[in-house]
C-alpha positions as CSV (number, residue, x, y, z in Angstrom):
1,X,-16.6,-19.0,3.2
2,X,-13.6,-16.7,3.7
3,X,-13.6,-13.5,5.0
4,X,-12.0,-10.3,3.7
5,X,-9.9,-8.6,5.3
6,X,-9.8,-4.3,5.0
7,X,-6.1,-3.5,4.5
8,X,-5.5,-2.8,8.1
9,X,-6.3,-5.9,8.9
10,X,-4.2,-7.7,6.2
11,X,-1.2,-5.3,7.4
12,X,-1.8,-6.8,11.2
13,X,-2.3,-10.4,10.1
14,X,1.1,-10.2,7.9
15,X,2.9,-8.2,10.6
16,X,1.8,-10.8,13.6
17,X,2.6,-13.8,11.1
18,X,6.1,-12.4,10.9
19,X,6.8,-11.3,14.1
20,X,4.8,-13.1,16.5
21,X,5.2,-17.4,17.0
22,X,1.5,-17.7,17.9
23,X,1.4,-21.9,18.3
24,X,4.5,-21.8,20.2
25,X,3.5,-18.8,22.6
26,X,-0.3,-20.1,22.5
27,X,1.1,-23.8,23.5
28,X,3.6,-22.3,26.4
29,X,0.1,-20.1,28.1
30,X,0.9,-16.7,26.6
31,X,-2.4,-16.9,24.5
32,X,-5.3,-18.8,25.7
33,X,-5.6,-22.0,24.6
34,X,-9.0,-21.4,23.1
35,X,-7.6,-18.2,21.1
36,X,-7.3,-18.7,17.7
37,X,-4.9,-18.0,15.0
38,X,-7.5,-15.8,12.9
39,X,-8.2,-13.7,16.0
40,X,-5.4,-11.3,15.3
41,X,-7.3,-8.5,17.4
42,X,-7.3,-10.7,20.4
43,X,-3.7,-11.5,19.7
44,X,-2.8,-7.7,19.5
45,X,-4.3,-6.4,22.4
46,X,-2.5,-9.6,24.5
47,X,0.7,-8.3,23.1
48,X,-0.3,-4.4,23.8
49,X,-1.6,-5.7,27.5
50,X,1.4,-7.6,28.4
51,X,4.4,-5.5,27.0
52,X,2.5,-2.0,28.0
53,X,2.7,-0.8,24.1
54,X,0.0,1.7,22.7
55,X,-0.3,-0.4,19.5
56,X,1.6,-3.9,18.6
57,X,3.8,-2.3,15.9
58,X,5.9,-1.1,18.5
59,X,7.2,-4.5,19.2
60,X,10.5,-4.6,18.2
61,X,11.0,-1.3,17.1
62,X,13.7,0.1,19.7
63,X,17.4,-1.0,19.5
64,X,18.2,-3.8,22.4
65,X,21.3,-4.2,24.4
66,X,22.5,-7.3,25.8
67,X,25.7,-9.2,27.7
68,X,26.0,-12.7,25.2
69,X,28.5,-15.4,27.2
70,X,30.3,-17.4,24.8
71,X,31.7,-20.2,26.9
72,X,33.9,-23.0,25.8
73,X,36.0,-25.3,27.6
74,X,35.8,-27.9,29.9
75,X,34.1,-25.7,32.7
76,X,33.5,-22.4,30.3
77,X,36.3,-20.5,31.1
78,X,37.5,-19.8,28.0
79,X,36.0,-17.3,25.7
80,X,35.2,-18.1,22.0
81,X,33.3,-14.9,21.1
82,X,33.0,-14.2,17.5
83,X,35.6,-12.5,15.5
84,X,34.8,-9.9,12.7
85,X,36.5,-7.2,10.6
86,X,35.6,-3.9,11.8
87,X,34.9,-0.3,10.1
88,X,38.4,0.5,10.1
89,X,39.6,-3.1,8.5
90,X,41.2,-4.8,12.1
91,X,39.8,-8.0,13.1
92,X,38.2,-7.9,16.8
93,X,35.9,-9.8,19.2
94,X,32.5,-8.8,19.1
95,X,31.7,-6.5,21.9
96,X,31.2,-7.0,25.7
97,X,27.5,-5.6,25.8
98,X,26.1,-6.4,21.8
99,X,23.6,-4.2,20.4
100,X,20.2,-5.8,18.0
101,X,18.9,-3.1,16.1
102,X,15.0,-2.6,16.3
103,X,13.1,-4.4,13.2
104,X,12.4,-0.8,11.4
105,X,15.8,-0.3,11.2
């Protein structure tokens, strides 16, 4: 028999399926191995617990900043960052220190 879910419940199980690669975090010892899939509660509060958030919804929500090498050449000296056309219409290499916009965004 399948249970129902209430709508909060169907709003955690979409947001976790979505956001959250349970098998692959579950097979590397994040979750337990005995934790299941269907035990989005259990999955939440290991999120909540590990990343210090007040509520799992908060993961990914704030904008990230990050160095990304692109290295080519025989001992990755060379660049080969990206190129795109920026606001003003002048083709450039994407930035030193990139920015990832949070997932509400």
């Amino acid at each position: 028999m399948k249970v129902q879910l209430n709508k909060e419940d169907q709003l955690l199980k979409r947001f976790l399926e979505e956001h959250i690669p349970f098998h692959e975090l579950r097979k590397v010892g994040f979750f337990h191995k005995d934790m299941k899939k269907s035990d989005i509660h259990g999955q939440a509060k290991r999120i909540c617990e590990f990343f210090g958030y007040k509520t799992v919804y908060e993961y990914g929500a704030k904008v990230t900043y990050a160095h990304i090498s692109y290295a080519s050449g025989i001992y990755g000296l060379d660049s080969d960052r990206p190129l795109h056309i920026d606001e003003e219409g002048k083709l450039k290499e994407a930035p030193f220190i990139e920015q990832f916009g949070g997932i509400y965004e």
